[in-house]
PyMOL Python script that loads the backbone (N, CA, C, O; Angstrom):
from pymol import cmd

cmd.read_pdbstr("""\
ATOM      1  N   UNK A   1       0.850  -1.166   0.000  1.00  0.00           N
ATOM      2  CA  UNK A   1       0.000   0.000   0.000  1.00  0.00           C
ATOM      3  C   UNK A   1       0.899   1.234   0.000  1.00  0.00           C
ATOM      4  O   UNK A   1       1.867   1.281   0.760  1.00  0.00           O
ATOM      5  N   UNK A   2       0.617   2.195  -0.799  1.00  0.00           N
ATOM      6  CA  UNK A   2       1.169   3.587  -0.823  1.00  0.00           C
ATOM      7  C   UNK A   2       1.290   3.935   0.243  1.00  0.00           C
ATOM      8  O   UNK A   2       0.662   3.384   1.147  1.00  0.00           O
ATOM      9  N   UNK A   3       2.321   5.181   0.521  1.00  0.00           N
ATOM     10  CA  UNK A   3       2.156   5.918   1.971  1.00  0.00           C
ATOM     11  C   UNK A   3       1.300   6.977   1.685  1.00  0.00           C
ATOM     12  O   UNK A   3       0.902   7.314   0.570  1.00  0.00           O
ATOM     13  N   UNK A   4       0.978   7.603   3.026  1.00  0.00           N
ATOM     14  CA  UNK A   4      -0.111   8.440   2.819  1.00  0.00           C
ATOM     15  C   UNK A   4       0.165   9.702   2.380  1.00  0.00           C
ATOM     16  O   UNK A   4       1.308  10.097   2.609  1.00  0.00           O
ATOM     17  N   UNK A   5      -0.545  10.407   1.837  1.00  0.00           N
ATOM     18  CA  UNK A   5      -0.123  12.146   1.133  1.00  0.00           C
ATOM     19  C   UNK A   5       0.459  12.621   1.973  1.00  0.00           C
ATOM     20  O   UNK A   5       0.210  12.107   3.063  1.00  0.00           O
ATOM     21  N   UNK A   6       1.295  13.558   1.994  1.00  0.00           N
ATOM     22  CA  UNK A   6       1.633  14.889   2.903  1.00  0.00           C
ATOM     23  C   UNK A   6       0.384  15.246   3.270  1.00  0.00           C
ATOM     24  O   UNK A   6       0.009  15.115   4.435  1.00  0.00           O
ATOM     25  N   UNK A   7      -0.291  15.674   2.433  1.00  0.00           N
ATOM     26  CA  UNK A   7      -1.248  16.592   2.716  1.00  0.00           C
ATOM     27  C   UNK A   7      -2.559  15.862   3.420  1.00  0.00           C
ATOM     28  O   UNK A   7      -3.512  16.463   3.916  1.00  0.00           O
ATOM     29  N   UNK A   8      -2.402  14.554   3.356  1.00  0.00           N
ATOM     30  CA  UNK A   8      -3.256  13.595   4.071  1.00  0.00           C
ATOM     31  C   UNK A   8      -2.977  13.366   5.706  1.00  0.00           C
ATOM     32  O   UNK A   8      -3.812  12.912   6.489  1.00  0.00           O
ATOM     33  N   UNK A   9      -1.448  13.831   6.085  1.00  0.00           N
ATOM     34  CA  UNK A   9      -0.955  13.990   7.069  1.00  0.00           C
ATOM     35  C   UNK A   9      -1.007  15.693   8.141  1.00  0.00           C
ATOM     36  O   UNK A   9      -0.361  16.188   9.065  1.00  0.00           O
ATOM     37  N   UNK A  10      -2.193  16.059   7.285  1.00  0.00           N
ATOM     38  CA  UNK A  10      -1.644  17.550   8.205  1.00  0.00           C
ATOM     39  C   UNK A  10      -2.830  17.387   9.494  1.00  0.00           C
ATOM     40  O   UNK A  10      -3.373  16.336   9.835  1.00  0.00           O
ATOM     41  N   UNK A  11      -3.012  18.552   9.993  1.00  0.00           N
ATOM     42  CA  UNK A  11      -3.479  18.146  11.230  1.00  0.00           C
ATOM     43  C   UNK A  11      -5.073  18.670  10.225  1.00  0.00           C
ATOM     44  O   UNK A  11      -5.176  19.564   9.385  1.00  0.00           O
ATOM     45  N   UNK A  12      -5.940  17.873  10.654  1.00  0.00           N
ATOM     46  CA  UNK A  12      -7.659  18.284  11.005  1.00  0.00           C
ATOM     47  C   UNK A  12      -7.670  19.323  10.418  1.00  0.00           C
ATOM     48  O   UNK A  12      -7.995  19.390   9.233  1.00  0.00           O
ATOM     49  N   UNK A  13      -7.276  20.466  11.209  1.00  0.00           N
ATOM     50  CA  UNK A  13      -7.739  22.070  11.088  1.00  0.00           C
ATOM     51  C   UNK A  13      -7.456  22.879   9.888  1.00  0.00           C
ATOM     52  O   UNK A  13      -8.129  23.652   9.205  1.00  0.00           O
ATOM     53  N   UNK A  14      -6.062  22.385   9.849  1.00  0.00           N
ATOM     54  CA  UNK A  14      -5.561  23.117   8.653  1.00  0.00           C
ATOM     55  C   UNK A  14      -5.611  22.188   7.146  1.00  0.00           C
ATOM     56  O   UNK A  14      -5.002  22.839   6.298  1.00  0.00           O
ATOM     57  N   UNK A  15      -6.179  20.794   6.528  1.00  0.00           N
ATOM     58  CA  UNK A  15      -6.010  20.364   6.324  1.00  0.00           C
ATOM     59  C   UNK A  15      -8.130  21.241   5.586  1.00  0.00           C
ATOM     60  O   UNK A  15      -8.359  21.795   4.511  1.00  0.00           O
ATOM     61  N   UNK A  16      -9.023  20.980   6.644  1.00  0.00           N
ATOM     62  CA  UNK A  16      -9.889  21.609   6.449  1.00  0.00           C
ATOM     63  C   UNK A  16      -9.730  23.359   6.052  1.00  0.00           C
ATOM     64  O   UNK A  16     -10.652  24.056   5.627  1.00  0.00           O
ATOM     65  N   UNK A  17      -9.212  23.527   6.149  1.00  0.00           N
ATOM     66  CA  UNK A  17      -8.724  24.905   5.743  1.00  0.00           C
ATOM     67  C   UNK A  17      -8.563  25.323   4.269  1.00  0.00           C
ATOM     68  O   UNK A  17      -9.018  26.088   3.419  1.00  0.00           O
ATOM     69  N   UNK A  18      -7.414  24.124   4.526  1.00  0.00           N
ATOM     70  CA  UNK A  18      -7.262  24.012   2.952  1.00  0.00           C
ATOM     71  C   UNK A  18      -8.359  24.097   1.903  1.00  0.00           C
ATOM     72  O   UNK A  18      -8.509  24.875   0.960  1.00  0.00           O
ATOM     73  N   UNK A  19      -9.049  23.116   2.321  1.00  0.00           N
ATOM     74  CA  UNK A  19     -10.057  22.419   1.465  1.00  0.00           C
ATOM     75  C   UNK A  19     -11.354  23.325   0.971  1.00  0.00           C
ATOM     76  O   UNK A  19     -12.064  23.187  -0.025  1.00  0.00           O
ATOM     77  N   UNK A  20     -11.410  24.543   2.301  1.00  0.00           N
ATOM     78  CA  UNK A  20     -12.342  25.901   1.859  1.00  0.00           C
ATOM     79  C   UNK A  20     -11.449  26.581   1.007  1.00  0.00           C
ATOM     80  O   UNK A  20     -11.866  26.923  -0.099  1.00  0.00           O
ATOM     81  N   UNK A  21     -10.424  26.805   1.298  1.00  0.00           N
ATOM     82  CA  UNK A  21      -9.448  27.920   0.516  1.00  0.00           C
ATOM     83  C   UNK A  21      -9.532  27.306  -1.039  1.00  0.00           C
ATOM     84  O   UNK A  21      -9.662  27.985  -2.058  1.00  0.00           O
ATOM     85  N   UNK A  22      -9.417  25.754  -0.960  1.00  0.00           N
ATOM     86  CA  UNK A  22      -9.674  25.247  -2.670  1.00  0.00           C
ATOM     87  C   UNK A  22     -11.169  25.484  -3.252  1.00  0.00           C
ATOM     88  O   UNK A  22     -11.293  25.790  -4.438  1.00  0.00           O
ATOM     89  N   UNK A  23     -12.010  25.379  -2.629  1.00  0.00           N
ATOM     90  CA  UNK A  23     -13.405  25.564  -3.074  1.00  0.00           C
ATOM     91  C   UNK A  23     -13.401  26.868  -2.840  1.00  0.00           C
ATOM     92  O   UNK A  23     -13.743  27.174  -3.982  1.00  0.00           O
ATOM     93  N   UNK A  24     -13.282  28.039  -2.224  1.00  0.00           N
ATOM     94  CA  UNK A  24     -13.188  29.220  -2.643  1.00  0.00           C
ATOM     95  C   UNK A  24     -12.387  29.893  -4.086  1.00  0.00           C
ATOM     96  O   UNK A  24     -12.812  30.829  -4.762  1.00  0.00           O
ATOM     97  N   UNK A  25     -11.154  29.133  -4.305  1.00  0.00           N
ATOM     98  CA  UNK A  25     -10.858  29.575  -5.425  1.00  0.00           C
ATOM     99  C   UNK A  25     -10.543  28.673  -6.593  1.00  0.00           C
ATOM    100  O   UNK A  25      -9.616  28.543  -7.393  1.00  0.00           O
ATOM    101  N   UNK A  26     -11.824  28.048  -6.327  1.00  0.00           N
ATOM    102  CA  UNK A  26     -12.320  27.273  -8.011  1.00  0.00           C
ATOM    103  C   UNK A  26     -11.245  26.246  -8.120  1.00  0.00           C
ATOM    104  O   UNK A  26     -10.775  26.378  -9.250  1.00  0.00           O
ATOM    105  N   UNK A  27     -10.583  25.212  -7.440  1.00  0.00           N
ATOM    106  CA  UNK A  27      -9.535  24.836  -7.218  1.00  0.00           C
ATOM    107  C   UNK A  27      -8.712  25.111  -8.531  1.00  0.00           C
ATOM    108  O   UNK A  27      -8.423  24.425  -9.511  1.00  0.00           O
ATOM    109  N   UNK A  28      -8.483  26.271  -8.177  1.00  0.00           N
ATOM    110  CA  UNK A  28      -6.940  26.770  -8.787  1.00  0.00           C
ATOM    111  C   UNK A  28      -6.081  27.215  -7.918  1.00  0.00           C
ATOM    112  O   UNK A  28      -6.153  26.743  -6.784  1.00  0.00           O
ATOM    113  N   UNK A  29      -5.194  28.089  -8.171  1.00  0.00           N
ATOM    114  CA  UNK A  29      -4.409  28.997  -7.691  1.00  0.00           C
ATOM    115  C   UNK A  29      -3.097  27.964  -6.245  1.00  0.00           C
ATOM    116  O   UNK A  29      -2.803  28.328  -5.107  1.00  0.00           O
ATOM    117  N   UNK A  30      -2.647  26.671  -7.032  1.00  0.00           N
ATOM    118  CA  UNK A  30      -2.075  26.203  -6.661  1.00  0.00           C
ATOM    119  C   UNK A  30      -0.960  26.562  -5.706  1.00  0.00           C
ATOM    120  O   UNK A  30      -0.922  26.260  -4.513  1.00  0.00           O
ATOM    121  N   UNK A  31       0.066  27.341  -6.478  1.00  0.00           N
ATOM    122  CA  UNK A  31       1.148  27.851  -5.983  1.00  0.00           C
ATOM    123  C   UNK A  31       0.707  28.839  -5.000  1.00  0.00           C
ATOM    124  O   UNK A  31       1.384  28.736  -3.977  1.00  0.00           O
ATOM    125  N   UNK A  32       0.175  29.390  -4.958  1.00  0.00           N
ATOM    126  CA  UNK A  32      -0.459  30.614  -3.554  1.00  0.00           C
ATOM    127  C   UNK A  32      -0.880  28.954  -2.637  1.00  0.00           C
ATOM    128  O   UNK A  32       0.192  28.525  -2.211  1.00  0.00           O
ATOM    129  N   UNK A  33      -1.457  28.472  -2.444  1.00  0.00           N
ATOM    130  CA  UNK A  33      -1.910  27.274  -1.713  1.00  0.00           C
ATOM    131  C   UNK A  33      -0.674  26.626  -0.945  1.00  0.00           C
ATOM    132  O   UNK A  33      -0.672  26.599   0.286  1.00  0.00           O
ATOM    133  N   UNK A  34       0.474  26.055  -1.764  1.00  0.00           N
ATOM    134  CA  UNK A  34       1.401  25.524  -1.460  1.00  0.00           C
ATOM    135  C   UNK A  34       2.283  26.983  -0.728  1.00  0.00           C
ATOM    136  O   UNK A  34       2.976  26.591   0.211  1.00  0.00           O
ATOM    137  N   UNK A  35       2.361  28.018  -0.877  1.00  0.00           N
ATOM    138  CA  UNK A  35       2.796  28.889  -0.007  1.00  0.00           C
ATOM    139  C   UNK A  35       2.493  29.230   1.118  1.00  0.00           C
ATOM    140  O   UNK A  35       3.250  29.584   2.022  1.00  0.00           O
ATOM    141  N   UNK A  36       0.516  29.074   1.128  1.00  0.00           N
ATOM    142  CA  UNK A  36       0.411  29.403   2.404  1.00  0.00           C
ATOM    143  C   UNK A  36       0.825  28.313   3.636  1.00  0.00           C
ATOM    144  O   UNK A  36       1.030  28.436   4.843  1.00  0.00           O
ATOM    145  N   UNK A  37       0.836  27.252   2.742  1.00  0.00           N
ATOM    146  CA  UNK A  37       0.903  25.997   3.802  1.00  0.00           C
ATOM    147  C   UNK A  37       2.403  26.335   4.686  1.00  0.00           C
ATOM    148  O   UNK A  37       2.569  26.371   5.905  1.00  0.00           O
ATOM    149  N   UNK A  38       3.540  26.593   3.413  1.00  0.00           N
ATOM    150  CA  UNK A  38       5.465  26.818   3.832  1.00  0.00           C
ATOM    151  C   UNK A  38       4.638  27.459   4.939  1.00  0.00           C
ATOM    152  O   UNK A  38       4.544  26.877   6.020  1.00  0.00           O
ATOM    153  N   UNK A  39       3.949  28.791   4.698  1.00  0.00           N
ATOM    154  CA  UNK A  39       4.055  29.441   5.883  1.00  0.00           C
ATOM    155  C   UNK A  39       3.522  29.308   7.123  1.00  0.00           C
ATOM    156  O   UNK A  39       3.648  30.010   8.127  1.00  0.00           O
ATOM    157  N   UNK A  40       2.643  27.883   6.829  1.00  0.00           N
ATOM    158  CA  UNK A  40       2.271  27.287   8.398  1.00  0.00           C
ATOM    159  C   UNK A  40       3.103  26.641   8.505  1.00  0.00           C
ATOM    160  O   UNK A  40       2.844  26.307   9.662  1.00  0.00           O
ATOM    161  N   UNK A  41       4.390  25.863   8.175  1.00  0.00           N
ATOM    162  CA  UNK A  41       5.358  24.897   8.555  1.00  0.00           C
ATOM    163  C   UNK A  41       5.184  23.978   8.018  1.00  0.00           C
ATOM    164  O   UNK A  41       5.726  22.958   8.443  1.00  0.00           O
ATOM    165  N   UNK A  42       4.302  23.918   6.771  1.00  0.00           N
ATOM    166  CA  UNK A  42       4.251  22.714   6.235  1.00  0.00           C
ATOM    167  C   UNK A  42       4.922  22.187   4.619  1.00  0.00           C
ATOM    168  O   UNK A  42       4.020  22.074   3.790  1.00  0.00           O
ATOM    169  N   UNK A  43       5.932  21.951   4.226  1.00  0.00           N
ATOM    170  CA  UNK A  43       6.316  21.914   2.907  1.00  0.00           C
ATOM    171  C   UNK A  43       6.366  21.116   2.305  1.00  0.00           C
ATOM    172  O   UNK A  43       7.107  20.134   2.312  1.00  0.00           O
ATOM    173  N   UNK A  44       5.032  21.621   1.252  1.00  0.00           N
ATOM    174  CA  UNK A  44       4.353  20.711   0.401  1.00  0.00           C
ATOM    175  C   UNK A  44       4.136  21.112  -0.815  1.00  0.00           C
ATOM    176  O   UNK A  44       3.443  22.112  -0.625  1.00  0.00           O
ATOM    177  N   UNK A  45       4.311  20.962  -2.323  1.00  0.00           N
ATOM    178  CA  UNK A  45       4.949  21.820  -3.364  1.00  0.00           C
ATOM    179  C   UNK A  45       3.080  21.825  -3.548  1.00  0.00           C
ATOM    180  O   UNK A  45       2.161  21.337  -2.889  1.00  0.00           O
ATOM    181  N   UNK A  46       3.187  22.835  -5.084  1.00  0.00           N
ATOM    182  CA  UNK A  46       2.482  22.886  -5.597  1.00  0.00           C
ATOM    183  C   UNK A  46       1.332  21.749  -6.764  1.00  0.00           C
ATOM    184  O   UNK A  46       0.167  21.851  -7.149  1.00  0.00           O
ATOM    185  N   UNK A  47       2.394  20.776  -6.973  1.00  0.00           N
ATOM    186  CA  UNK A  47       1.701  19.760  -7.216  1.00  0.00           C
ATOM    187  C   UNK A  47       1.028  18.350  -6.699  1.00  0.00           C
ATOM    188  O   UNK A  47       0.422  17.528  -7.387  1.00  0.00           O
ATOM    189  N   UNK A  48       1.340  18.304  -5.134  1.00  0.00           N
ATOM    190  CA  UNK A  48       0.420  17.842  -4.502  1.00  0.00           C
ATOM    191  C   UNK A  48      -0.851  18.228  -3.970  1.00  0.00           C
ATOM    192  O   UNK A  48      -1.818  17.531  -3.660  1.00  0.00           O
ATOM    193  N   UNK A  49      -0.632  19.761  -3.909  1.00  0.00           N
ATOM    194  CA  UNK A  49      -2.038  20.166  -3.710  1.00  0.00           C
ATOM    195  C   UNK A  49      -2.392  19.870  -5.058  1.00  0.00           C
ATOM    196  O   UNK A  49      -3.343  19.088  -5.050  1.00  0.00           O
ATOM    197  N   UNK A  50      -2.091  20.114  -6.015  1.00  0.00           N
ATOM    198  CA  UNK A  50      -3.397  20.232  -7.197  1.00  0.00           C
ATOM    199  C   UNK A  50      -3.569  18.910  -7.474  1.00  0.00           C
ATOM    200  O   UNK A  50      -4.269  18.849  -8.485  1.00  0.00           O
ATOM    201  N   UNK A  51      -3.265  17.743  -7.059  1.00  0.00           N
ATOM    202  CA  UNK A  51      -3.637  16.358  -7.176  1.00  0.00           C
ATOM    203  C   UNK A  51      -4.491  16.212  -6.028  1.00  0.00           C
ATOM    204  O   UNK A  51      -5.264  15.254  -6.032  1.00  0.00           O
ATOM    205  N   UNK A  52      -4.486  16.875  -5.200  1.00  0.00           N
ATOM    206  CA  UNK A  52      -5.087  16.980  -3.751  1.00  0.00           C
ATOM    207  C   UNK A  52      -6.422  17.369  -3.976  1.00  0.00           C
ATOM    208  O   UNK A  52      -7.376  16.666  -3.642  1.00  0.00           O
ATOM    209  N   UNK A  53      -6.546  18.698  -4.652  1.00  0.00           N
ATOM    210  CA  UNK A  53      -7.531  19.368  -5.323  1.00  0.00           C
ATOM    211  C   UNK A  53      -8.668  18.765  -6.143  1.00  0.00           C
ATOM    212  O   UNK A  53      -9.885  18.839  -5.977  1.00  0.00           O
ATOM    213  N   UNK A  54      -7.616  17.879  -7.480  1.00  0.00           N
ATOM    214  CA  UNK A  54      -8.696  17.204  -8.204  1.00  0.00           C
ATOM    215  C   UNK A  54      -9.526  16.007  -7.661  1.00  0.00           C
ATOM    216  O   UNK A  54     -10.643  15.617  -8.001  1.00  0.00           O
ATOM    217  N   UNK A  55      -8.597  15.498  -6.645  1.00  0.00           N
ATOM    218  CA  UNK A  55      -9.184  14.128  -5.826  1.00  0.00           C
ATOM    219  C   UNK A  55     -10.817  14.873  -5.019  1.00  0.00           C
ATOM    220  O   UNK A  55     -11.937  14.372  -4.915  1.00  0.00           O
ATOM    221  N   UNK A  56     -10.216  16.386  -4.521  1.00  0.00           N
ATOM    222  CA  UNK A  56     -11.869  16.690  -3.776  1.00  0.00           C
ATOM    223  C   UNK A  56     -12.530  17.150  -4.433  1.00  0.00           C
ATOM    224  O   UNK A  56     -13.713  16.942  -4.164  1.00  0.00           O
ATOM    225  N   UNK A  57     -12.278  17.936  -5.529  1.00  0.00           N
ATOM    226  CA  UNK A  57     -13.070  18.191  -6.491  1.00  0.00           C
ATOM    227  C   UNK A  57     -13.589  17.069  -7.444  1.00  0.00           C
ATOM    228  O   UNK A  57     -14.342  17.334  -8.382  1.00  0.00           O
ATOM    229  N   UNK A  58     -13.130  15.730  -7.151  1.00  0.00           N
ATOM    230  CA  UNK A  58     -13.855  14.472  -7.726  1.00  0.00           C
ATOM    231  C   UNK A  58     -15.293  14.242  -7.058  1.00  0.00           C
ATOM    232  O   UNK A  58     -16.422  14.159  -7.540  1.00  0.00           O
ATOM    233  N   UNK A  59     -14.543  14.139  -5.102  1.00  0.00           N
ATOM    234  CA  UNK A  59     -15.438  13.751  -4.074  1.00  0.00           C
ATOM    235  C   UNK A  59     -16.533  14.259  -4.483  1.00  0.00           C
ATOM    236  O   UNK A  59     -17.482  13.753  -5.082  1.00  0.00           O
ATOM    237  N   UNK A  60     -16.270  15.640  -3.996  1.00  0.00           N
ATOM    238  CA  UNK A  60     -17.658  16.705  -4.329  1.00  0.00           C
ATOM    239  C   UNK A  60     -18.435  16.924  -5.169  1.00  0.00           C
ATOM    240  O   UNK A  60     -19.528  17.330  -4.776  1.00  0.00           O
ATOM    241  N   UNK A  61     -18.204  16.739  -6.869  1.00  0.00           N
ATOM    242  CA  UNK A  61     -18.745  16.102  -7.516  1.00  0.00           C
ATOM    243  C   UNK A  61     -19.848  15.482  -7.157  1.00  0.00           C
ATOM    244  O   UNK A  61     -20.950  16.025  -7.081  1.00  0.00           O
ATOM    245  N   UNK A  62     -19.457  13.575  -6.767  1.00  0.00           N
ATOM    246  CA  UNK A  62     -19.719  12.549  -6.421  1.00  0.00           C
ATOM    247  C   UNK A  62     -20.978  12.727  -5.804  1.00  0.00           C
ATOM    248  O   UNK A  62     -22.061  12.236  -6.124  1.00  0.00           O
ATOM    249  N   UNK A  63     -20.648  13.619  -4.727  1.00  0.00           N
ATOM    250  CA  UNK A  63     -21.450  13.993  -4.028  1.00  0.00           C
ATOM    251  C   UNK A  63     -22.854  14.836  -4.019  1.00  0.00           C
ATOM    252  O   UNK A  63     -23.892  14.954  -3.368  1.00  0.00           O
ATOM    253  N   UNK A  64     -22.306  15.254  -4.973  1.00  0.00           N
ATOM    254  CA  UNK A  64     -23.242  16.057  -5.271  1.00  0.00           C
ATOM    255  C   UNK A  64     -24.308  15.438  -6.719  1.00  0.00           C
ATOM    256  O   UNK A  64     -25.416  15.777  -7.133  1.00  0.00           O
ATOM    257  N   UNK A  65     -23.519  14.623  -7.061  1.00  0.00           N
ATOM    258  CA  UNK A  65     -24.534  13.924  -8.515  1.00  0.00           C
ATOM    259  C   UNK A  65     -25.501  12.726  -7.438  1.00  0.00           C
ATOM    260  O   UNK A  65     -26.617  12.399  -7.841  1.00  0.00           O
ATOM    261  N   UNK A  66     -24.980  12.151  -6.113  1.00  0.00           N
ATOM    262  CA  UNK A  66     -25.515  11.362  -5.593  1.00  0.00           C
ATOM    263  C   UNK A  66     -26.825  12.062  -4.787  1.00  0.00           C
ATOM    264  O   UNK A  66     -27.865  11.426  -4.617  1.00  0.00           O
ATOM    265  N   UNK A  67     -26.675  13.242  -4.384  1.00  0.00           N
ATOM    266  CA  UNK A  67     -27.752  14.373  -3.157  1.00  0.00           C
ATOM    267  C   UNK A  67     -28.720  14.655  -4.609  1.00  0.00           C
ATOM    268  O   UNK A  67     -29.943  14.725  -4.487  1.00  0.00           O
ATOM    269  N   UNK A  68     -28.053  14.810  -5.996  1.00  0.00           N
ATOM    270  CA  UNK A  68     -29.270  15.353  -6.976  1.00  0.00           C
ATOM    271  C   UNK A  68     -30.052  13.771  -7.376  1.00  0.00           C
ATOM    272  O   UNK A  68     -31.245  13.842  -7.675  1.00  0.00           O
ATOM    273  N   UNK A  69     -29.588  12.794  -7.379  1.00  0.00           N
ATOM    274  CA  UNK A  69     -30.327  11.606  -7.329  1.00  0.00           C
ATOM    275  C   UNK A  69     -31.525  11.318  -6.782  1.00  0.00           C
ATOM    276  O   UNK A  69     -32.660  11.084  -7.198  1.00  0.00           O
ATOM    277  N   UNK A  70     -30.767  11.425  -5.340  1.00  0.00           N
ATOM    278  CA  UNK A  70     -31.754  11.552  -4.322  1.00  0.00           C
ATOM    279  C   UNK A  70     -32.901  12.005  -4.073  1.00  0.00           C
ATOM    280  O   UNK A  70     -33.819  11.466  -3.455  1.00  0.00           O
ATOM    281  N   UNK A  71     -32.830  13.441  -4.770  1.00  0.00           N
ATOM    282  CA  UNK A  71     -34.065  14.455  -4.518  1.00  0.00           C
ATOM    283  C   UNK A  71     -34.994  13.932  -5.708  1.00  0.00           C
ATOM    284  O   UNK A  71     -36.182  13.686  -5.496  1.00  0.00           O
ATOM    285  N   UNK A  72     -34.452  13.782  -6.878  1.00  0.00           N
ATOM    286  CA  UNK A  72     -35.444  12.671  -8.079  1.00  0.00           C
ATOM    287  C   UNK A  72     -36.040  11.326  -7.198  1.00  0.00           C
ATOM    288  O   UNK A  72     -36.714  10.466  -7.764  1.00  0.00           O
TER     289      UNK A  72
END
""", "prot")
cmd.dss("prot")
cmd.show_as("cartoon", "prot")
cmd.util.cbc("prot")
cmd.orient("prot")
């Protein structure tokens, strides 16, 4: 089995943080993302977030084609 992401390793809080800051900006704006993290102590480039990104922007999706199901 793979090891787990960096970014699968951060704590709860900031990890959720993230995850508004990506859905606030349309998950783009990678490199600002991976900066703010350096500047919590966490160094993690820019292309794990945006693999990070497309994985929740899959979820959410998912999620959301399954809640419009539902209501049909």
């Amino acid at each position: 089995m793979p090891p787990r992401s960096a970014i699968e390793q951060l704590p709860v809080e900031v990890r959720a943080e993230l995850d508004q800051k990506l859905i606030a900006n349309g998950f783009a704006g990678y490199i600002a993302l991976s900066e703010w993290l350096t500047e919590h102590g966490f160094e993690i480039g820019k292309s794990a977030v945006g693999v990070y990104g497309q994985n929740l922007q899959r979820r959410l999706s998912a999620i959301r084609a399954r809640t419009d199901a539902a209501k049909l």
